[in-house]
PQR file with spaces between the fields and no chain letter, atoms N, CA, C, O and H, PARSE charges and radii, in Angstrom:
ATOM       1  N    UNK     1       7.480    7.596   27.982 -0.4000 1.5000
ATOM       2  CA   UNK     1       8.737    7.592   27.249 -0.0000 2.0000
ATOM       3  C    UNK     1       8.945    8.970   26.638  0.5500 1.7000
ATOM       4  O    UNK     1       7.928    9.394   26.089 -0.5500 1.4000
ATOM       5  N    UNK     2      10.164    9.906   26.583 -0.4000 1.5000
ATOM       6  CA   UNK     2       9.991   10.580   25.787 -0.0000 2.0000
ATOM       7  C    UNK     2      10.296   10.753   24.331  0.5500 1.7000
ATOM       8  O    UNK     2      10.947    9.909   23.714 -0.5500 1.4000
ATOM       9  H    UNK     2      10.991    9.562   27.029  0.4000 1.0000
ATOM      10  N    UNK     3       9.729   12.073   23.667 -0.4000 1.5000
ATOM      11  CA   UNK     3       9.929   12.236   22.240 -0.0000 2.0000
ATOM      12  C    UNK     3      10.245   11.167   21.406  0.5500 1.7000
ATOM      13  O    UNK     3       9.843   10.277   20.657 -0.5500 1.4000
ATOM      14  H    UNK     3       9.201   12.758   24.168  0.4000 1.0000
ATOM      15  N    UNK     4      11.467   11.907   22.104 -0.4000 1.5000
ATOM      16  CA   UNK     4      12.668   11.302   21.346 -0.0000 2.0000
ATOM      17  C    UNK     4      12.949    9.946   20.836  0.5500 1.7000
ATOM      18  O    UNK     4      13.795    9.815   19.952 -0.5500 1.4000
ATOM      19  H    UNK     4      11.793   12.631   22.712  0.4000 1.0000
ATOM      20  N    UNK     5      12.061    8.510   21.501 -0.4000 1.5000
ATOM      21  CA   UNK     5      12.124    7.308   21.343 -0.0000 2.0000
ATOM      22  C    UNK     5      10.595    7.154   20.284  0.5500 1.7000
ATOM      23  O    UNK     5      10.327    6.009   19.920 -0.5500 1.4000
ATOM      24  H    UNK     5      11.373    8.616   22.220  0.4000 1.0000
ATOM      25  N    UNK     6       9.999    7.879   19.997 -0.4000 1.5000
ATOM      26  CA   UNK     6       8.606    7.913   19.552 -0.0000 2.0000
ATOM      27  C    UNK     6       8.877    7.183   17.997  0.5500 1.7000
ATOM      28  O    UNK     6       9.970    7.068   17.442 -0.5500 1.4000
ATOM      29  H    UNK     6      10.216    8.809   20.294  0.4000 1.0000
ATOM      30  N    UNK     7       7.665    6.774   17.529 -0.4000 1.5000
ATOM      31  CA   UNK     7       7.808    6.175   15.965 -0.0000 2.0000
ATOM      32  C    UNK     7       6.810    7.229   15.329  0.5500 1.7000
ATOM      33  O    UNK     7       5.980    8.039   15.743 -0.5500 1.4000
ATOM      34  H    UNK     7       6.777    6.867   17.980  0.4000 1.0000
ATOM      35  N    UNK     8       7.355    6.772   14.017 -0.4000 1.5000
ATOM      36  CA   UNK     8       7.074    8.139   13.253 -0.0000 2.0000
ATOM      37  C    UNK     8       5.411    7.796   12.359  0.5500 1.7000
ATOM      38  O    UNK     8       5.087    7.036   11.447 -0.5500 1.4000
ATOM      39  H    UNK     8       8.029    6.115   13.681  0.4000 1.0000
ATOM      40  N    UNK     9       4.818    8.619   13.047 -0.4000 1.5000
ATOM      41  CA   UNK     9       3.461    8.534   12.002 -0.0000 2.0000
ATOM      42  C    UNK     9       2.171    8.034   13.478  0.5500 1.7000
ATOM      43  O    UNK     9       0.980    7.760   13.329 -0.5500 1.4000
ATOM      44  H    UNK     9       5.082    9.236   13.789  0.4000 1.0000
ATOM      45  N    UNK    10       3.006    8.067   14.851 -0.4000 1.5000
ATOM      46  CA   UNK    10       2.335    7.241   15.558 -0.0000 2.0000
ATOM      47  C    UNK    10       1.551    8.483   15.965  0.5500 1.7000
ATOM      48  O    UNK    10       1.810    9.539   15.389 -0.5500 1.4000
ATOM      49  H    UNK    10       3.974    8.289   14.972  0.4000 1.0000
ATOM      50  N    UNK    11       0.458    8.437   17.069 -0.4000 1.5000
ATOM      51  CA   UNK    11      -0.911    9.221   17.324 -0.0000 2.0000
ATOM      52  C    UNK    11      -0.210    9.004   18.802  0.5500 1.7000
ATOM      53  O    UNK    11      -0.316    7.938   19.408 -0.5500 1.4000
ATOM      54  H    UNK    11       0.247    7.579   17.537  0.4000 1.0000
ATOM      55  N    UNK    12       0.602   10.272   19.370 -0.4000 1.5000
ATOM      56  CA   UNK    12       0.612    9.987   21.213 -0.0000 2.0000
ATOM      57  C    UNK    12      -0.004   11.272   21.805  0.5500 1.7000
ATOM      58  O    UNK    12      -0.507   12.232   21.221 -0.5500 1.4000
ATOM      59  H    UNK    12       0.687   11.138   18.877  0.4000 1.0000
ATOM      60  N    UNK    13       0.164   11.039   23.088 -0.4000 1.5000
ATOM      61  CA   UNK    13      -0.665   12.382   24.009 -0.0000 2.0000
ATOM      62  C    UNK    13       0.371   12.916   24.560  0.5500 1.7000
ATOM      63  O    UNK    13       1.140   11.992   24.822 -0.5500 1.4000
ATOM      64  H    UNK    13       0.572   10.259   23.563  0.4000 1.0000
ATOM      65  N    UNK    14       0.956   14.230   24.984 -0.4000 1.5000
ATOM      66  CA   UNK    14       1.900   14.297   25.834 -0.0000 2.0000
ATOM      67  C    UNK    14       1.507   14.392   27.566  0.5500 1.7000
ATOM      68  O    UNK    14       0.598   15.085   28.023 -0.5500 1.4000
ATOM      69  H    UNK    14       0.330   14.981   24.771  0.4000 1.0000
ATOM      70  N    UNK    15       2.183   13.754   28.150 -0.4000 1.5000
ATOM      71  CA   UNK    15       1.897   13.096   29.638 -0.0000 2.0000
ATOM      72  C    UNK    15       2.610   14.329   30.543  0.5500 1.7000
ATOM      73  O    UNK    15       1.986   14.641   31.558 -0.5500 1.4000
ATOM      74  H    UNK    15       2.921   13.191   27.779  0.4000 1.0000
ATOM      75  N    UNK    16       3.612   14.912   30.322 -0.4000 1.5000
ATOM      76  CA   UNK    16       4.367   15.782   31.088 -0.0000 2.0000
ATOM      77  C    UNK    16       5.501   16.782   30.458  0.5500 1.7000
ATOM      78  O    UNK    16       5.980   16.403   29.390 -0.5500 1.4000
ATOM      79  H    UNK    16       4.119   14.659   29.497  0.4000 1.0000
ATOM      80  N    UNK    17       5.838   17.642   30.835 -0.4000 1.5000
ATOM      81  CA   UNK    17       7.137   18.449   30.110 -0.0000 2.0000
ATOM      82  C    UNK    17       8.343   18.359   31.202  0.5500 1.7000
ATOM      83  O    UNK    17       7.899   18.280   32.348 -0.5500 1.4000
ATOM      84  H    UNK    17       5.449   17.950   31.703  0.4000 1.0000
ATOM      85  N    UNK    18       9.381   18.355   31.139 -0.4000 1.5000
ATOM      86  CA   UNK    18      10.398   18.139   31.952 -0.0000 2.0000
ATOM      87  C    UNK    18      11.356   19.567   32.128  0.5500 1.7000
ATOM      88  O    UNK    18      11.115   20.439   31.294 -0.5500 1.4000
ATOM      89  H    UNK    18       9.741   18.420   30.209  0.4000 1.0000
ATOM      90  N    UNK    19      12.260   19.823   32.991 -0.4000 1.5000
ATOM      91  CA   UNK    19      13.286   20.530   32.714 -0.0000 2.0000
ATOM      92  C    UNK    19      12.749   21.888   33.619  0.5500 1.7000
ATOM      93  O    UNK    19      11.687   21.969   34.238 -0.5500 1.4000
ATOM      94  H    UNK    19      12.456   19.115   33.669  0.4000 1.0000
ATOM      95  N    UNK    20      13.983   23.081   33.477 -0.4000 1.5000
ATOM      96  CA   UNK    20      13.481   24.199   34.464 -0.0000 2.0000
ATOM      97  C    UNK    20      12.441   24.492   33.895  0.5500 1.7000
ATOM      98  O    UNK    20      11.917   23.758   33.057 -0.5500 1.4000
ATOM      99  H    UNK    20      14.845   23.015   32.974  0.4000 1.0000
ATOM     100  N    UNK    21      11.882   25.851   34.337 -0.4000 1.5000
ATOM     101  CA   UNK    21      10.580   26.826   34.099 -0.0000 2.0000
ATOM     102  C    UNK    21      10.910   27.387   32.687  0.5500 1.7000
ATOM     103  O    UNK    21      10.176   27.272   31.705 -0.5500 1.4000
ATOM     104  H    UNK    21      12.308   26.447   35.018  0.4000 1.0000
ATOM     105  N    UNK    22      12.200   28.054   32.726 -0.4000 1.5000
ATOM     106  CA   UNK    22      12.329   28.026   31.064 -0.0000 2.0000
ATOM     107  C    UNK    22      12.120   27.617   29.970  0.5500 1.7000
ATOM     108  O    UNK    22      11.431   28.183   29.121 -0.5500 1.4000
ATOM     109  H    UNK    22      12.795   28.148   33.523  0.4000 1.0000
ATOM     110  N    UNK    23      12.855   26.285   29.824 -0.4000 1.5000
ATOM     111  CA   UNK    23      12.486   25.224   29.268 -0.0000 2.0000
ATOM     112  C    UNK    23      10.942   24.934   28.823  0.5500 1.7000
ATOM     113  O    UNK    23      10.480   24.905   27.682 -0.5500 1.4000
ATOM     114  H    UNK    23      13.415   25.826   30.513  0.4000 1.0000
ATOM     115  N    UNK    24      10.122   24.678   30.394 -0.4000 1.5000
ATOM     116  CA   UNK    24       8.888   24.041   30.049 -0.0000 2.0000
ATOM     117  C    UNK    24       7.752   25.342   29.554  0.5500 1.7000
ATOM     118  O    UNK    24       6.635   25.201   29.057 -0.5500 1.4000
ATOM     119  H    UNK    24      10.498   24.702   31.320  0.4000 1.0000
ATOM     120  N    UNK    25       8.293   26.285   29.801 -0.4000 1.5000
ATOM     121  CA   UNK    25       7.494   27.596   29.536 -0.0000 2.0000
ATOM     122  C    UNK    25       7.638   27.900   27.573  0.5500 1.7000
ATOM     123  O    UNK    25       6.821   28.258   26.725 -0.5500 1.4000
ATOM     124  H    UNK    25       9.201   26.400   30.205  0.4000 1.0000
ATOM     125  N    UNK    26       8.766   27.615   27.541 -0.4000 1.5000
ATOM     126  CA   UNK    26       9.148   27.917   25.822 -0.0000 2.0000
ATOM     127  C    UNK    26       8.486   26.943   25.049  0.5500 1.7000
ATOM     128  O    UNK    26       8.123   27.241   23.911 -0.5500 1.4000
ATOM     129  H    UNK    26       9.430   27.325   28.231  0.4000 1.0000
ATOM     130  N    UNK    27       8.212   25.468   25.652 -0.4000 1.5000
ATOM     131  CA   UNK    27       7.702   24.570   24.964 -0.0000 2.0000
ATOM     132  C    UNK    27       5.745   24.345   24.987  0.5500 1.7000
ATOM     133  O    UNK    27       4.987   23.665   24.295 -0.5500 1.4000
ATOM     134  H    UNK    27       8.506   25.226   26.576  0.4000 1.0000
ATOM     135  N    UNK    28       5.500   25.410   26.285 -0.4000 1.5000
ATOM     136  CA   UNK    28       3.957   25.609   26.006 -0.0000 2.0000
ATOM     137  C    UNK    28       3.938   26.669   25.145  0.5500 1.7000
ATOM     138  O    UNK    28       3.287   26.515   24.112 -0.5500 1.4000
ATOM     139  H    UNK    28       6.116   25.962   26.848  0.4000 1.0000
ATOM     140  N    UNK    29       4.523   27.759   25.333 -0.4000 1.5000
ATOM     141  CA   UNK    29       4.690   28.654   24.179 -0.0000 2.0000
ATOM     142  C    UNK    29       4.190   28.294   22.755  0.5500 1.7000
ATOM     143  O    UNK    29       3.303   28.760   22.042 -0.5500 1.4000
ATOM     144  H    UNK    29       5.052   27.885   26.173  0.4000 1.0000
ATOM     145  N    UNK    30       5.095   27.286   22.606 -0.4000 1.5000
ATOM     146  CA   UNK    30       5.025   26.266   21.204 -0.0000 2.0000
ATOM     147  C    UNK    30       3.755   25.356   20.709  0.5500 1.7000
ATOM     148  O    UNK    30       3.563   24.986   19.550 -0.5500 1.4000
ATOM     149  H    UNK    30       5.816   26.907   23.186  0.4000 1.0000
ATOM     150  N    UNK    31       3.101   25.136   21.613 -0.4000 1.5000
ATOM     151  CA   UNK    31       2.148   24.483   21.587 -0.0000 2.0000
ATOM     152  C    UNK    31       2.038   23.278   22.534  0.5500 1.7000
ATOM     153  O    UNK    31       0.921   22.877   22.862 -0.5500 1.4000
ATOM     154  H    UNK    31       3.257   25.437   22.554  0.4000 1.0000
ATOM     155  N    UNK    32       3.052   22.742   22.943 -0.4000 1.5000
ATOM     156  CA   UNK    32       3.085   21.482   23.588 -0.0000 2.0000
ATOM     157  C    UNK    32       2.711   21.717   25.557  0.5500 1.7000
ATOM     158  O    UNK    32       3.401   21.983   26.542 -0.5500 1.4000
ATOM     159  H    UNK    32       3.959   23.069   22.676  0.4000 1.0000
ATOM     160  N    UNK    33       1.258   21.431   25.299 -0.4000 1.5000
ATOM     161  CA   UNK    33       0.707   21.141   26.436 -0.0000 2.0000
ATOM     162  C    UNK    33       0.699   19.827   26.733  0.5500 1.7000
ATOM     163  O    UNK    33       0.824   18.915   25.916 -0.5500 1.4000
ATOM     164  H    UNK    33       0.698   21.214   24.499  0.4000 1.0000
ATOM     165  N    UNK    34       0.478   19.670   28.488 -0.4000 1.5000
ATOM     166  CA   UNK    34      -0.269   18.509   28.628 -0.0000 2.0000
ATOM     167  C    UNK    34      -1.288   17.847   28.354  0.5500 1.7000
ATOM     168  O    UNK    34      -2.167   18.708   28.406 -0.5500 1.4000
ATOM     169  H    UNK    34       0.376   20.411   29.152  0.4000 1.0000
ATOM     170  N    UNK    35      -1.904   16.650   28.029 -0.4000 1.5000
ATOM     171  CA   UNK    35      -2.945   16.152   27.362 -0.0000 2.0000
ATOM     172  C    UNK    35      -2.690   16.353   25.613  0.5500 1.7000
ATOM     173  O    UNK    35      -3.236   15.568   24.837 -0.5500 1.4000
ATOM     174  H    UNK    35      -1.191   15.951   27.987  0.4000 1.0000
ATOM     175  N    UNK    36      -1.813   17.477   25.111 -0.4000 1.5000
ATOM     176  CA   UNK    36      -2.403   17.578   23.698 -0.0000 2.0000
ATOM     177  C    UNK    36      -1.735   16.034   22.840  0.5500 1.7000
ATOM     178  O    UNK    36      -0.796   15.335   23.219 -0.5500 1.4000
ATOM     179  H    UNK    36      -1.370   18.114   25.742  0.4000 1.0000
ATOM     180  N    UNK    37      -2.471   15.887   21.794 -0.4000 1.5000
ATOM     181  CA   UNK    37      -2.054   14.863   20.720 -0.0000 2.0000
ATOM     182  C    UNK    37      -0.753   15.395   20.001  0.5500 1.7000
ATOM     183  O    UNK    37      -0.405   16.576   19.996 -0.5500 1.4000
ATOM     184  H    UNK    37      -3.234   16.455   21.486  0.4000 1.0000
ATOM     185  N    UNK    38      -0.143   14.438   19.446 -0.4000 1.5000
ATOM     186  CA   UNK    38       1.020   14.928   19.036 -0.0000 2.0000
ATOM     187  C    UNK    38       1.668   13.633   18.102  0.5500 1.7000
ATOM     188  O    UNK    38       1.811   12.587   18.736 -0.5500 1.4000
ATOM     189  H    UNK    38      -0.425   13.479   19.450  0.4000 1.0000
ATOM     190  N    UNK    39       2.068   13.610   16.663 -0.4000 1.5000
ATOM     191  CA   UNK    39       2.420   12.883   15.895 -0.0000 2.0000
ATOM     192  C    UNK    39       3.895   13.428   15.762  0.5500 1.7000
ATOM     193  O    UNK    39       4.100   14.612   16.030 -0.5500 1.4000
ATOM     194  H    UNK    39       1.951   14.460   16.148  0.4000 1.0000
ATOM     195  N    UNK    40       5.061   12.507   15.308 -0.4000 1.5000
ATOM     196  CA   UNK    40       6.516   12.956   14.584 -0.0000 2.0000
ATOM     197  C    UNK    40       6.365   12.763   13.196  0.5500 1.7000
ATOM     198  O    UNK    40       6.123   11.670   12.683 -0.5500 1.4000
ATOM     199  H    UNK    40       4.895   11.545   15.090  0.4000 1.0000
ATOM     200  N    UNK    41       6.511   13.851   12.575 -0.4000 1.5000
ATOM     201  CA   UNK    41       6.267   13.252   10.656 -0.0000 2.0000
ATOM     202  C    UNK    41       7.737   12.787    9.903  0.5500 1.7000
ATOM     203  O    UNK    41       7.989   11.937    9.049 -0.5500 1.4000
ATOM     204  H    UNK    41       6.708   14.739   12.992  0.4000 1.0000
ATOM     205  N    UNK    42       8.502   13.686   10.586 -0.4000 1.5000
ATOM     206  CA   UNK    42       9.486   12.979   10.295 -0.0000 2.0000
ATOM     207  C    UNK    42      11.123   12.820   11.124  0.5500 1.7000
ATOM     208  O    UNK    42      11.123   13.233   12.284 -0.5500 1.4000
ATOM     209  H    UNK    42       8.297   14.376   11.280  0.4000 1.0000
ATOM     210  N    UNK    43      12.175   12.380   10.707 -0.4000 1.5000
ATOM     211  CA   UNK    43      13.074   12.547   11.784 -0.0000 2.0000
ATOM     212  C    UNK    43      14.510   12.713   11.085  0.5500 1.7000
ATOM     213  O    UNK    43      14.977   11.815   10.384 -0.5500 1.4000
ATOM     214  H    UNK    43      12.175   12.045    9.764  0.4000 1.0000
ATOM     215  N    UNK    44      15.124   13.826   11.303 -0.4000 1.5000
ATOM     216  CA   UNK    44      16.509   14.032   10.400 -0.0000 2.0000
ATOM     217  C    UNK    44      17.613   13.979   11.834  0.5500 1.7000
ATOM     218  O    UNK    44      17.368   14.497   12.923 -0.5500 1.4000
ATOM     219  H    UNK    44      14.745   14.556   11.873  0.4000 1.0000
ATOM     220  N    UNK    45      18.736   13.280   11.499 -0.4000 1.5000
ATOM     221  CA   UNK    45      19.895   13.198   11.995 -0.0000 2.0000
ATOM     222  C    UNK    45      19.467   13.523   13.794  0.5500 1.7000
ATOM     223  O    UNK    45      19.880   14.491   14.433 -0.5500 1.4000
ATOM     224  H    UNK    45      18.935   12.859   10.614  0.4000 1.0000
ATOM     225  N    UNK    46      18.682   12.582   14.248 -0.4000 1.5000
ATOM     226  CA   UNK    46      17.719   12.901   15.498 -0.0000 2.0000
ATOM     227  C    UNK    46      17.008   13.586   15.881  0.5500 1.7000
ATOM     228  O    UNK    46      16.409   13.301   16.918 -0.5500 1.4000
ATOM     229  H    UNK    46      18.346   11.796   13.729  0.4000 1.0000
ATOM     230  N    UNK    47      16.754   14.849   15.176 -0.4000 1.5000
ATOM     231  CA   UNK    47      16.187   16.222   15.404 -0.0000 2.0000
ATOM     232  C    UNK    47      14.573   15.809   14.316  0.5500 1.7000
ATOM     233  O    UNK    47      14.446   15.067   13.342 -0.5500 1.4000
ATOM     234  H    UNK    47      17.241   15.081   14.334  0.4000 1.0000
ATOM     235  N    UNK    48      13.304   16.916   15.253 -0.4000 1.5000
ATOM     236  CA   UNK    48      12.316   16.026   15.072 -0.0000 2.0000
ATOM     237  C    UNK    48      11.933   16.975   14.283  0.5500 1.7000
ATOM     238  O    UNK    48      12.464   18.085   14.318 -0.5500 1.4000
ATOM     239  H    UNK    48      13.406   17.519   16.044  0.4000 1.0000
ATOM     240  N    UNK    49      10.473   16.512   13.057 -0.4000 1.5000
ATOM     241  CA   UNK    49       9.631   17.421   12.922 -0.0000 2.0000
ATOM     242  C    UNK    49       8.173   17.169   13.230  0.5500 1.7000
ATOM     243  O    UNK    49       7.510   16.980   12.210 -0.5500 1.4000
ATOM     244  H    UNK    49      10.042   15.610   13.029  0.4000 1.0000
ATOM     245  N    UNK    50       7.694   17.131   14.034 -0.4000 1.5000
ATOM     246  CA   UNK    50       6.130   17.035   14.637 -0.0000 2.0000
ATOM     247  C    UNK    50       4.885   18.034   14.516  0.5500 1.7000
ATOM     248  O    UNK    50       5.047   19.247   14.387 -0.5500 1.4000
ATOM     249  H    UNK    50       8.233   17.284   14.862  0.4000 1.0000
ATOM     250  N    UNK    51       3.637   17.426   14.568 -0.4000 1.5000
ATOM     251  CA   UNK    51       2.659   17.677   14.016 -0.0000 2.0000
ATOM     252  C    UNK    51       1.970   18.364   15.283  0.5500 1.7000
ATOM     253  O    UNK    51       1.721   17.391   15.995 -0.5500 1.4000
ATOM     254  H    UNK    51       3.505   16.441   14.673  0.4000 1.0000
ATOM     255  N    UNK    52       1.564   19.398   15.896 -0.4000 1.5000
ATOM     256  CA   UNK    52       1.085   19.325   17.440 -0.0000 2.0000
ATOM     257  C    UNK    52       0.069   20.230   17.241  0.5500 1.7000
ATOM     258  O    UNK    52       0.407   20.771   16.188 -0.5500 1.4000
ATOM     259  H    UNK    52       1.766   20.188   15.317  0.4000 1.0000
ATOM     260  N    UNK    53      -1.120   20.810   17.644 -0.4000 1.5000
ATOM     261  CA   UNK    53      -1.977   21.494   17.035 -0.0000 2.0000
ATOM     262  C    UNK    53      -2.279   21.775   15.624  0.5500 1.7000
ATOM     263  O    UNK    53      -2.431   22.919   15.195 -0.5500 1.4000
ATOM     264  H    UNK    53      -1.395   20.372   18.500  0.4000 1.0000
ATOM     265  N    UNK    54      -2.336   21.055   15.141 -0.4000 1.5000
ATOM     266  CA   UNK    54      -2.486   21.055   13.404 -0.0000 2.0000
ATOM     267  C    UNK    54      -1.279   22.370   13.056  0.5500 1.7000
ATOM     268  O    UNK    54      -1.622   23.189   12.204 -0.5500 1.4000
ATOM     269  H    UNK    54      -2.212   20.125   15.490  0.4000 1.0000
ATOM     270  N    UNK    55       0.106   22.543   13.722 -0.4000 1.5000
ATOM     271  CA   UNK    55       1.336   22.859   13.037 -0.0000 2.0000
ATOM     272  C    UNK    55       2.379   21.892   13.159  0.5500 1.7000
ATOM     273  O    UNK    55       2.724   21.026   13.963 -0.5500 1.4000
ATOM     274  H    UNK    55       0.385   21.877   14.415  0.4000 1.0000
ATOM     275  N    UNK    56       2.823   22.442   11.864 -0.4000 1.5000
ATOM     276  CA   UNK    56       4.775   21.326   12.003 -0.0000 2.0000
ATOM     277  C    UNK    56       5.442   22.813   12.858  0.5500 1.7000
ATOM     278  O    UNK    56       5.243   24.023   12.752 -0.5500 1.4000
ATOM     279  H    UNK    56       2.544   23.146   11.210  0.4000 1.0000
ATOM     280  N    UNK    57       6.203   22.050   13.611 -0.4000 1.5000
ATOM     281  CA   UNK    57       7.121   22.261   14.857 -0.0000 2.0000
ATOM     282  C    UNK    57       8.571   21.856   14.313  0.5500 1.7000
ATOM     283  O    UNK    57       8.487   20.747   13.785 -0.5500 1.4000
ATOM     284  H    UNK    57       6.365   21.067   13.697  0.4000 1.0000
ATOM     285  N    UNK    58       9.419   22.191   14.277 -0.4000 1.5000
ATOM     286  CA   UNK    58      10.618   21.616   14.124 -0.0000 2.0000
ATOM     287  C    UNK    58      11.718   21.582   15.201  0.5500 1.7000
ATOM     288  O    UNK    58      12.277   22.668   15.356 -0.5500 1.4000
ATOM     289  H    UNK    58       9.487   23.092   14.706  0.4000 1.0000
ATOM     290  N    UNK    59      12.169   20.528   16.014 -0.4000 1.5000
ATOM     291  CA   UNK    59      12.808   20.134   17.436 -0.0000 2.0000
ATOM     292  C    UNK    59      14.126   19.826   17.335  0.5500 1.7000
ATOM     293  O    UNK    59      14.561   19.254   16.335 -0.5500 1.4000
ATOM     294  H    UNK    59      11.714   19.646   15.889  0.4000 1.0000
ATOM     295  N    UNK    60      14.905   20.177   18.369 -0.4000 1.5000
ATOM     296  CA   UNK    60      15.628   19.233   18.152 -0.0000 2.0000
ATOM     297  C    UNK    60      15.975   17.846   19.919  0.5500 1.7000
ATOM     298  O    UNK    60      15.569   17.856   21.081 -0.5500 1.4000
ATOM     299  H    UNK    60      14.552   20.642   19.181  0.4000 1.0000
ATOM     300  N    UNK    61      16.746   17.064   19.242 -0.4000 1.5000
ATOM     301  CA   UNK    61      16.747   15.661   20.220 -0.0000 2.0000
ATOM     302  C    UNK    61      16.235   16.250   21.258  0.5500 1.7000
ATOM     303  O    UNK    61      15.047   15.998   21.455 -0.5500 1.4000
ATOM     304  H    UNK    61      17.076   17.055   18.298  0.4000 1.0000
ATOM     305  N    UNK    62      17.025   17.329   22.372 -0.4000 1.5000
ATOM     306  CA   UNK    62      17.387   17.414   23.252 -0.0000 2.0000
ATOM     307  C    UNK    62      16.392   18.001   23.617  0.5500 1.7000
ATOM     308  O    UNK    62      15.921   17.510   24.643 -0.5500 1.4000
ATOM     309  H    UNK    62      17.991   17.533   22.212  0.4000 1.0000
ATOM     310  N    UNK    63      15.850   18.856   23.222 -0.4000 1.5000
ATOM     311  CA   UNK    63      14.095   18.999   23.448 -0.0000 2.0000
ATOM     312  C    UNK    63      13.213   18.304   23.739  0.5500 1.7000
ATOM     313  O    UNK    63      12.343   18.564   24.570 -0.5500 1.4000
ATOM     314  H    UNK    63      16.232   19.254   22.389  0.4000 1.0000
ATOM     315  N    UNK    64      13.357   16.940   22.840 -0.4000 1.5000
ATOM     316  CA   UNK    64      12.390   16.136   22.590 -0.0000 2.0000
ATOM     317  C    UNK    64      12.351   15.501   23.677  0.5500 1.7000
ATOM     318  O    UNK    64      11.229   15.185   24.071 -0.5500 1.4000
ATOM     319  H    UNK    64      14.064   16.729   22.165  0.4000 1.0000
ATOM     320  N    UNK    65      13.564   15.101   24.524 -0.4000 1.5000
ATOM     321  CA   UNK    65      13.764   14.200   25.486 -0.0000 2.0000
ATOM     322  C    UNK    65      13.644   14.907   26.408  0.5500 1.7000
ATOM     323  O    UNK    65      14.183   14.497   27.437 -0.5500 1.4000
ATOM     324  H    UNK    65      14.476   15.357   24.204  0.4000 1.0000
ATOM     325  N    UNK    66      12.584   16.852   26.517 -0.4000 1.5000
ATOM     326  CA   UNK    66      11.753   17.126   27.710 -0.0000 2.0000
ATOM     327  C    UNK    66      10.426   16.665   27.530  0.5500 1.7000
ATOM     328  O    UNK    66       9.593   16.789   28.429 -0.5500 1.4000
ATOM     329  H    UNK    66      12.147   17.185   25.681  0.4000 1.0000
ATOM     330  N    UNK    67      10.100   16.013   26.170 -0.4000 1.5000
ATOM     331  CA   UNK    67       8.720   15.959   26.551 -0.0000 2.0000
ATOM     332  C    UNK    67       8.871   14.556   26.731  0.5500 1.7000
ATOM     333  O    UNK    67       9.769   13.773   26.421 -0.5500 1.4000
ATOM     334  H    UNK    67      10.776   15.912   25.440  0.4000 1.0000
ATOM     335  N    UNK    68       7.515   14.397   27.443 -0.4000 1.5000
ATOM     336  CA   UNK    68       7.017   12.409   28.245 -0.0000 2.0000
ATOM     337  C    UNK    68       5.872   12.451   27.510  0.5500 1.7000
ATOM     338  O    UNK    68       5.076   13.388   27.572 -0.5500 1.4000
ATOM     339  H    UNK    68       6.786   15.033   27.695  0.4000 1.0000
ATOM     340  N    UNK    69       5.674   10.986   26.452 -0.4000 1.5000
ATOM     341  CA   UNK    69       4.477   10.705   25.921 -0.0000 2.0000
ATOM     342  C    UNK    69       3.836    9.534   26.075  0.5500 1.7000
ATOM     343  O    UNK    69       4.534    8.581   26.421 -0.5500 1.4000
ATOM     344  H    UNK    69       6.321   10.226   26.402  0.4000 1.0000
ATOM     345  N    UNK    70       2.575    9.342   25.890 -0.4000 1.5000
ATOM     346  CA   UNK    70       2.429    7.917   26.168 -0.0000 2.0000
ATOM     347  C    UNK    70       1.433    7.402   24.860  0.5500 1.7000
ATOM     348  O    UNK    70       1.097    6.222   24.768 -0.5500 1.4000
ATOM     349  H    UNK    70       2.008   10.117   25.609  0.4000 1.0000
């Protein structure tokens, strides 16, 4: 499922990144690999703030719904 449907405080892994090379290149940049753990701490007007290598990240929706978590 991605991000974007996630509950907040939950413990997921990310499974895949979606979208062109751009996209998935800016978001390893960021930290978000495959396999890594990844919590949402909180969620404003859909736009995320997540926990992903022991940093807050701040997303928004449309991002979120490149990453696949399980």
């Amino acid at each position: 499922m991605p991000l974007s449907m996630a509950d907040i405080g939950t413990d997921y892994t990310i499974m895949k990144l979606t979208g062109n090379d751009n996209i998935r290149h800016h978001l390893q940049s960021l930290g978000f690999t495959e396999g890594t753990r990844i919590i949402i701490v909180s969620r404003i007007n859909g736009n995320l703030i997540v926990n992903v290598r022991e940093t807050r990240i701040a997303i928004s929706r449309q991002m979120a719904n490149r990453i696949l978590i399980e």
